[in-house]
C-alpha positions as CSV (number, residue, x, y, z in Angstrom):
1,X,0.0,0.0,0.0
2,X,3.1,2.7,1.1
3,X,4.6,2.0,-2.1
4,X,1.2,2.3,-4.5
5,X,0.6,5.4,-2.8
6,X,4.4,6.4,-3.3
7,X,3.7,5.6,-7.1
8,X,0.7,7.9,-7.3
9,X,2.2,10.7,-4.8
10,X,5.0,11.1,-8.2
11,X,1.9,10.7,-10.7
12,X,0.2,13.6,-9.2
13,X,3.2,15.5,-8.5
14,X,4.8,15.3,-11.6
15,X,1.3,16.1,-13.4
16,X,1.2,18.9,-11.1
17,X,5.0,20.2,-12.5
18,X,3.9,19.9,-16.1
19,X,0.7,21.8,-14.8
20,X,2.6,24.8,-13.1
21,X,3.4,26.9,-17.0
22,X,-0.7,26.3,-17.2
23,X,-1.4,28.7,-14.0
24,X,0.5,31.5,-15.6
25,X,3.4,33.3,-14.4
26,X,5.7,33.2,-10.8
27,X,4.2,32.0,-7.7
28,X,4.0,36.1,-6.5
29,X,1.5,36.6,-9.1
30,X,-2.2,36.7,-7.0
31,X,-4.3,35.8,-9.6
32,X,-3.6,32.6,-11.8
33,X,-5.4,31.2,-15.4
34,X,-5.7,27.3,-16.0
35,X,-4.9,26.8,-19.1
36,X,-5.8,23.5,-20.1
37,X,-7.3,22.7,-23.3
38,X,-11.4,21.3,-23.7
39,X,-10.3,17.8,-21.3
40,X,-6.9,18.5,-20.3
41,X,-5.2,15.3,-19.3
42,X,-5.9,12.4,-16.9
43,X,-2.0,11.3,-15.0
44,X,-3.3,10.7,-11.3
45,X,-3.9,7.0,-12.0
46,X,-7.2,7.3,-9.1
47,X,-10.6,6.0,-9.7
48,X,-13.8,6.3,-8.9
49,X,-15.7,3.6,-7.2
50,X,-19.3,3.8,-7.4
51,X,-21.4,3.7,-3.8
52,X,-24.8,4.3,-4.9
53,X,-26.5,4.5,-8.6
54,X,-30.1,5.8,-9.7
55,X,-30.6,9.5,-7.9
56,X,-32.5,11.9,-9.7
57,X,-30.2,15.1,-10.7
58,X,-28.6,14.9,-7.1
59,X,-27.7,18.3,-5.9
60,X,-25.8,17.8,-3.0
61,X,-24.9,15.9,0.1
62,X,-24.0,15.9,3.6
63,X,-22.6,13.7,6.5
64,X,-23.8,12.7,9.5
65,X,-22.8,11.4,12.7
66,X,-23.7,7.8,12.6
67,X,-21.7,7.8,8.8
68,X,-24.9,8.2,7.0
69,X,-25.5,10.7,4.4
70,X,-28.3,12.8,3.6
71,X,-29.1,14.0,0.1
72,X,-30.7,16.1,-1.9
73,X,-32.1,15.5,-5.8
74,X,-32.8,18.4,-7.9
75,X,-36.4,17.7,-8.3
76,X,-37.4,18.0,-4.7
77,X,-36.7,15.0,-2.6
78,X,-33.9,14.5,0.0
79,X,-33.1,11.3,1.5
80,X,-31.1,9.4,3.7
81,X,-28.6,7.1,2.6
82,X,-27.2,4.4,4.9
83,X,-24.1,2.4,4.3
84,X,-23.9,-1.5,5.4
85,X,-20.5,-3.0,4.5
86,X,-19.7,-1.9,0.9
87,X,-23.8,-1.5,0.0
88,X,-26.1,1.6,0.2
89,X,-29.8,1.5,0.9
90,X,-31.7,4.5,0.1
91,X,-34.1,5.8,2.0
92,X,-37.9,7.3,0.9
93,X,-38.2,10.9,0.4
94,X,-38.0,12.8,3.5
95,X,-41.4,14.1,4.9
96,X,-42.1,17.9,5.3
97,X,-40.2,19.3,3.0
98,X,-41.6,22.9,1.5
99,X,-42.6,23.5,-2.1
100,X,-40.1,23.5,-4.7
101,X,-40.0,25.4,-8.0
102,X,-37.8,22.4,-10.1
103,X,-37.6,24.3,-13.4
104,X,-34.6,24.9,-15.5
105,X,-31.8,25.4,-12.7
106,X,-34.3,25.5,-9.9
107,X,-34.9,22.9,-7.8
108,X,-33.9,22.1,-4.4
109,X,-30.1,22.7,-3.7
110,X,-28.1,22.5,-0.9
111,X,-28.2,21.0,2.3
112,X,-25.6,20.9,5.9
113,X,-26.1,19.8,9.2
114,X,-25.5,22.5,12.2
115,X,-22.3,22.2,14.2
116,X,-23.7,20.1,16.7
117,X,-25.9,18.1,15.1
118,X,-25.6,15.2,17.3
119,X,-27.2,17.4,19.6
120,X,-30.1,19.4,18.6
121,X,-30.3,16.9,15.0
122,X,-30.9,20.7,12.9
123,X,-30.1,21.3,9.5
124,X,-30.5,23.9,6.9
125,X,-31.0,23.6,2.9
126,X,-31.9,26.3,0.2
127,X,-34.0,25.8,-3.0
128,X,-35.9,27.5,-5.4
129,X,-38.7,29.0,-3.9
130,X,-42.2,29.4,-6.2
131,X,-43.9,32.6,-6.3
132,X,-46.9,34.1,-7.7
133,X,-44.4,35.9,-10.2
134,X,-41.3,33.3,-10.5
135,X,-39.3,32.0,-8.1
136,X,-36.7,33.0,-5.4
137,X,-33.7,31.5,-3.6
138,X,-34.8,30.6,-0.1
139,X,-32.9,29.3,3.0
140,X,-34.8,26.5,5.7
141,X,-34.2,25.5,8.6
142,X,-35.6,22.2,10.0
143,X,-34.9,19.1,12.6
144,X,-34.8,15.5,11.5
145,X,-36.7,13.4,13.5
146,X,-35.9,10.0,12.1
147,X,-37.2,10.6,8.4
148,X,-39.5,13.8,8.9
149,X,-38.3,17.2,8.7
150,X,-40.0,18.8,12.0
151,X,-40.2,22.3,13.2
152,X,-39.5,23.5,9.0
153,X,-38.6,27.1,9.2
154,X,-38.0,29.9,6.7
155,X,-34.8,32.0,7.6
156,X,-34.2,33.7,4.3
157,X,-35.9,34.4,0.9
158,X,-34.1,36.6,-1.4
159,X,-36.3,39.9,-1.5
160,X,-37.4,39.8,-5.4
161,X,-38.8,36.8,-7.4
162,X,-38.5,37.3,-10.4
163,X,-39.6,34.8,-13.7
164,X,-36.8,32.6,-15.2
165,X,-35.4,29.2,-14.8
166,X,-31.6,30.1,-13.9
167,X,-29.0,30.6,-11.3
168,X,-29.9,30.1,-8.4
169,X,-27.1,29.6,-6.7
170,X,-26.6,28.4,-3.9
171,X,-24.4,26.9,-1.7
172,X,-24.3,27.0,2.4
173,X,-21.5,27.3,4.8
174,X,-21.4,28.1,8.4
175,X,-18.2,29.5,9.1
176,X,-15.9,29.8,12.1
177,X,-18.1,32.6,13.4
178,X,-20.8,31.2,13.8
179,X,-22.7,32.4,11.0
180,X,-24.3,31.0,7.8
181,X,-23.3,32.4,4.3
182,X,-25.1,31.9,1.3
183,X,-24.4,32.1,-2.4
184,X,-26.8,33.6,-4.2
185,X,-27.2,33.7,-8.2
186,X,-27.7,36.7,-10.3
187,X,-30.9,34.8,-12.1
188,X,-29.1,35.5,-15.7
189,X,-31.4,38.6,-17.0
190,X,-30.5,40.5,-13.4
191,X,-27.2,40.5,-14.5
192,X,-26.9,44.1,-13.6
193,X,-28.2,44.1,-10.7
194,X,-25.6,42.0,-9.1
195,X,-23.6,45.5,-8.8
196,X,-27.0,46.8,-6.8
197,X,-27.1,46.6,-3.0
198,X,-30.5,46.8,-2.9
199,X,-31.0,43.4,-4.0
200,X,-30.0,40.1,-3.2
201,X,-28.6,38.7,-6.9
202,X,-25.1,38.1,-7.4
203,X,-24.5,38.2,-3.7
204,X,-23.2,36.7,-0.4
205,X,-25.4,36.5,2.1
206,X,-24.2,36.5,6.1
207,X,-27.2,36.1,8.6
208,X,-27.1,34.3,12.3
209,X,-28.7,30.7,12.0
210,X,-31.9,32.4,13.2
211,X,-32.3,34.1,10.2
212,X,-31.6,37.3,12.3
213,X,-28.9,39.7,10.5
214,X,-25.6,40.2,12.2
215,X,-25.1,44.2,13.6
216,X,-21.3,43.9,12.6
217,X,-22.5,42.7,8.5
218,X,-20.2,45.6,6.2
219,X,-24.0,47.4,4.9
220,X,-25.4,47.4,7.6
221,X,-27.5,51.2,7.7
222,X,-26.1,51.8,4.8
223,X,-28.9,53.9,2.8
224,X,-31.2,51.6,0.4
225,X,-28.4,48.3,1.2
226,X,-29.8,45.5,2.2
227,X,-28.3,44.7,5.5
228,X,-27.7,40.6,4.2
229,X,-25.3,41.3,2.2
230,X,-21.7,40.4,2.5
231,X,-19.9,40.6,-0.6
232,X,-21.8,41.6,-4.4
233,X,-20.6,41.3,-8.0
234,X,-21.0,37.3,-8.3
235,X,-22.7,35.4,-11.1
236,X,-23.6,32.4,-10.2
237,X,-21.6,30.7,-7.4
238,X,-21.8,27.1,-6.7
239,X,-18.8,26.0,-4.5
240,X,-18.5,27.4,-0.9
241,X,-16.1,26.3,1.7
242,X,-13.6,27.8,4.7
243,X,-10.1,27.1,4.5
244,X,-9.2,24.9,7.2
245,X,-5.7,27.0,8.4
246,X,-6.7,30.6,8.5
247,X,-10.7,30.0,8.3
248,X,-11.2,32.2,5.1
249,X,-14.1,31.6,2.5
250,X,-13.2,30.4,-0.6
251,X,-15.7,30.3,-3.2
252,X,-16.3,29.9,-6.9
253,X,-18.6,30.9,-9.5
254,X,-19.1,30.0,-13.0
255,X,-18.7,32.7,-15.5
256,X,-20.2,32.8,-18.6
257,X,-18.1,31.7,-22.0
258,X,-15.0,31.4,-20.1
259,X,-14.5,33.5,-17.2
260,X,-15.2,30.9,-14.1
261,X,-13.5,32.1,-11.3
262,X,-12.2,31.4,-7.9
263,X,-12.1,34.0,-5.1
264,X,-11.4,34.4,-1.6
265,X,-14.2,36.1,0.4
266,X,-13.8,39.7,2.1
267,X,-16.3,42.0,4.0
268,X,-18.2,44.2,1.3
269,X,-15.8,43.6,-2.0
270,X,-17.3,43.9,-4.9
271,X,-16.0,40.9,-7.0
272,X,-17.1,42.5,-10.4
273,X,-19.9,40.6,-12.4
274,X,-20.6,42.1,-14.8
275,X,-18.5,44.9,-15.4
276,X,-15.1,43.4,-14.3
277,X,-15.0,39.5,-16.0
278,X,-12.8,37.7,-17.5
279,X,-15.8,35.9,-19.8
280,X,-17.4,36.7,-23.2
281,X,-20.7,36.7,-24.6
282,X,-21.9,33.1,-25.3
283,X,-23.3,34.0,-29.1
284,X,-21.1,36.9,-30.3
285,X,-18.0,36.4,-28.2
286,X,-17.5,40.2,-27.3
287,X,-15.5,40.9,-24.4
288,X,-18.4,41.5,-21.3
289,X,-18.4,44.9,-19.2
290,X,-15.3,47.3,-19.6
291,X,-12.4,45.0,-18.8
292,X,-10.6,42.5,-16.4
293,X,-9.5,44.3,-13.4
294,X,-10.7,47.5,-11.6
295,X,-9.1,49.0,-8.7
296,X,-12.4,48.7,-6.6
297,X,-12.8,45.4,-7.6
298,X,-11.3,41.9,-6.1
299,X,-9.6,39.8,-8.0
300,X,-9.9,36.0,-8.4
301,X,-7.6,33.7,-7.3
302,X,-7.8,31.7,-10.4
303,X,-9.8,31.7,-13.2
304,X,-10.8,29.2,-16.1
305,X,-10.7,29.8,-19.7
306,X,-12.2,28.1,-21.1
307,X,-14.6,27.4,-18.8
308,X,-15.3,24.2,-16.4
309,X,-18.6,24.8,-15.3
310,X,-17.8,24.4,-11.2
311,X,-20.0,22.9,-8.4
312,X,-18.8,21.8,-5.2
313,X,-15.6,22.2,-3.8
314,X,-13.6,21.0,-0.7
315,X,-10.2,21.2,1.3
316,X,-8.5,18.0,1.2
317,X,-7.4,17.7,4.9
318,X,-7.9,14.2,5.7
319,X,-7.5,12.2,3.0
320,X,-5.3,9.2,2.6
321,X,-4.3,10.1,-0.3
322,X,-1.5,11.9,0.6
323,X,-0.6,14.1,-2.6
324,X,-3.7,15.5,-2.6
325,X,-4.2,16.7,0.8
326,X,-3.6,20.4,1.5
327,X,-5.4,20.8,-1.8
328,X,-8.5,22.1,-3.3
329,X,-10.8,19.6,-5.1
330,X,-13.5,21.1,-7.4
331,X,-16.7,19.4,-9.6
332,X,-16.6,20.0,-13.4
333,X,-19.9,20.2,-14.6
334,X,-18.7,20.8,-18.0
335,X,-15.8,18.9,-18.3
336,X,-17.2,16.2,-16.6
337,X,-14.1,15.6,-14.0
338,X,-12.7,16.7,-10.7
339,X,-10.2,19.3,-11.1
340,X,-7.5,19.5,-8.4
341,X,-5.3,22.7,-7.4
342,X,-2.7,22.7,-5.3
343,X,-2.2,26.0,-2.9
344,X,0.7,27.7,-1.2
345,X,-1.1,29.9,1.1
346,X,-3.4,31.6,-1.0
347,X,-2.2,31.0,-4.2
348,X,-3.1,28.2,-6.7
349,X,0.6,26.8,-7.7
350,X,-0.8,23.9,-10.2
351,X,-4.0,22.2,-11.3
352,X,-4.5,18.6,-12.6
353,X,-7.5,16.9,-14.0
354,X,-8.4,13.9,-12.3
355,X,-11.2,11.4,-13.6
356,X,-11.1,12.4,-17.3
357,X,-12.9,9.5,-18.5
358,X,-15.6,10.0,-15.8
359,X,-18.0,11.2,-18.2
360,X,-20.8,12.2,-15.7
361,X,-21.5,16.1,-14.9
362,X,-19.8,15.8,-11.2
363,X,-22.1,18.4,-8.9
364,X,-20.6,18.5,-5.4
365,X,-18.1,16.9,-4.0
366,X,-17.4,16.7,0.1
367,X,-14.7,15.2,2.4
368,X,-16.0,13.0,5.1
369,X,-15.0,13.3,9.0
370,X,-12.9,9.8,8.2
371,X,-11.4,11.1,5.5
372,X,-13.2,9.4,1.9
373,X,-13.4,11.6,-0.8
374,X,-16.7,11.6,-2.0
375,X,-18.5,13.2,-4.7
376,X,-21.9,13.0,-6.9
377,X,-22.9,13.1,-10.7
378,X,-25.5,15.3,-11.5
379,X,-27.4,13.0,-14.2
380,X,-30.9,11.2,-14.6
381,X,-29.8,8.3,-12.8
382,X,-27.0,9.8,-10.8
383,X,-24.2,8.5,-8.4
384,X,-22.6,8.9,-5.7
385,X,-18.7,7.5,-6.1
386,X,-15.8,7.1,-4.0
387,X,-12.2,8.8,-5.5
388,X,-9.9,5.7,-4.4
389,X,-6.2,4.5,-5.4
């Protein structure tokens, strides 16, 4: 086993050396471009190892204490999936859950457990929300009582509704501070409004797990702001998560014809969309907005050109796959893969393509407490697979 793992520790590290030219630039440059081509190239020698087979557009997952998962399909089920041995058994669609719009993009999303679930057994999940008029991103809160969602309550609903079947967002994260952030999607036409602060599209969202809005949030009695809001200027963001050493929140969105990005999270930056982008318009191919940096504006860490469609994304800090811990591993919806960056602090020093062959849209991917990296395909009859040596 030492030495297998010494065989794939050079495979990744040397595909990681080849991969350096294709982040641009020295290791003091802040902001880096993958440059791989349409499917880049497959030198890890890992697998994936199917767990489960036949979910319905999963959306995403989530661990619990007793090694089960719960999670979510697009549609508007979430479930819970128990492991015996090397077998899964799926459970029936949880009771109680609200009305979901599951249109185009919209469906139900996310889902994580509180930080003491063992305890007080709450979790919180956001979906498409149906309106008179459309639909809007809402945030729930709820307790599972065996496989029944009890005591459902509505924390957050993005303050316009508008018509339209696309991004949504969203992805969850309570962070070191106790609070729970919140991706929110531009829904497409609002484009614009994403550089507004008196809306919630394109946004962050920080709120207590109450609902209630924190006093020390940057807009906060800031004229017509809404006092949500933690960062602005995202399109539609997908992959949330807090960096295990120094706590920040990374986070990624996807851009439009090129232009995904990956940035680390600040008090009320504006992070551009759609004036500052490193995209193009998907029919003509103009260059969007007036350019790819602004003073005002925060730069990514990394962008993709072209694009990878991202969904889901994890610190590997566990893992006994030793060359890829300390790293960042990302779902390709696009390019059907995983894509793997390795960091020095916070910079991206090289990016490899792991599961080229996988040929299944990979939505979210998640680390569990023992250390499996796990991640689902977001398909008809989805799966949920095990990355293994």
């Amino acid at each position: 086993m030492e030495q297998g793992h010494s065989t794939l520790r050079r495979r990744l590290l040397g595909g990681l050396a080849a991969g350096l030219a294709s982040v641009g630039g020295s290791l003091k440059a802040q902001t880096t471009q993958s440059q791989f081509g349409p499917f880049g190239e497959d030198r890890s020698g890992l697998r994936a190892q199917p767990l489960f087979e036949g979910l319905e557009n999963p959306w995403a997952f989530c661990f619990l204490p007793d090694r089960s998962l719960l999670v979510t399909e697009r549609p508007g089920r979430m479930r819970l999936m128990q492991f015996q041995g090397q077998s899964a058994q799926l459970s029936a669609p949880l009771q109680g859950l609200p009305e979901v719009h599951a249109m185009g993009q919209g469906g139900l999303l996310d889902v994580i457990t509180s930080s003491d679930f063992a305890r007080d057994q709450t979790l919180f999940f956001s979906l498409a929300q149906p309106t008179d008029r459309g639909a809007r991103t809402a945030i729930f809160r709820a307790q599972l009582k065996g496989l029944t969602l009890s005591q459902v309550q509505l924390i957050f609903a993005q303050k316009h509704d508008p018509s339209g079947r696309h991004h949504f967002g969203c992805r969850l994260l309570i962070a070191s501070d106790g609070m729970l952030y919140a991706s929110m999607g531009e829904r497409f036409f609002q484009a614009k409004q994403a550089q507004s602060l008196d809306n919630h599209f394109g946004k962050v969202i920080r709120i207590g797990l109450d609902g209630g809005v924190p006093g020390n949030n940057p807009f906060v009695g800031k004229g017509d702001a809404l006092a949500e809001i933690y960062s602005y200027g995202h399109r539609n963001p997908q992959g949330l998560a807090s960096h295990p050493q120094t706590q920040n929140l990374w986070m990624h969105e996807h851009g439009p014809q090129g232009g995904d990005e990956l940035n680390i999270l600040a008090a009320g930056r504006n992070y551009g969309w759609p004036s500052i982008t490193y995209g193009r318009e998907y029919v003509t191919n103009l260059r969007i907005g007036e350019g790819t940096s602004r003073a005002d504006v925060q730069p990514p860490v990394h962008y993709w050109i072209p694009s990878i469609a991202p969904s889901g994304l994890c610190f590997v800090r566990r893992s006994p796959i030793d060359a890829l811990r300390g790293g960042l591993l990302i779902g390709s919806l696009k390019e059907r893969c995983l894509a793997f960056l390795r960091l020095q602090g916070d910079r991206v020093i090289g990016e490899q393509r792991l599961l080229t062959g996988l040929n299944a849209r990979v939505r979210d991917v998640r680390e569990s407490p023992t250390g499996e990296l796990l991640f689902i395909t977001d398909e008809s009859r989805g799966a949920l697979l095990r990355l293994s040596v």
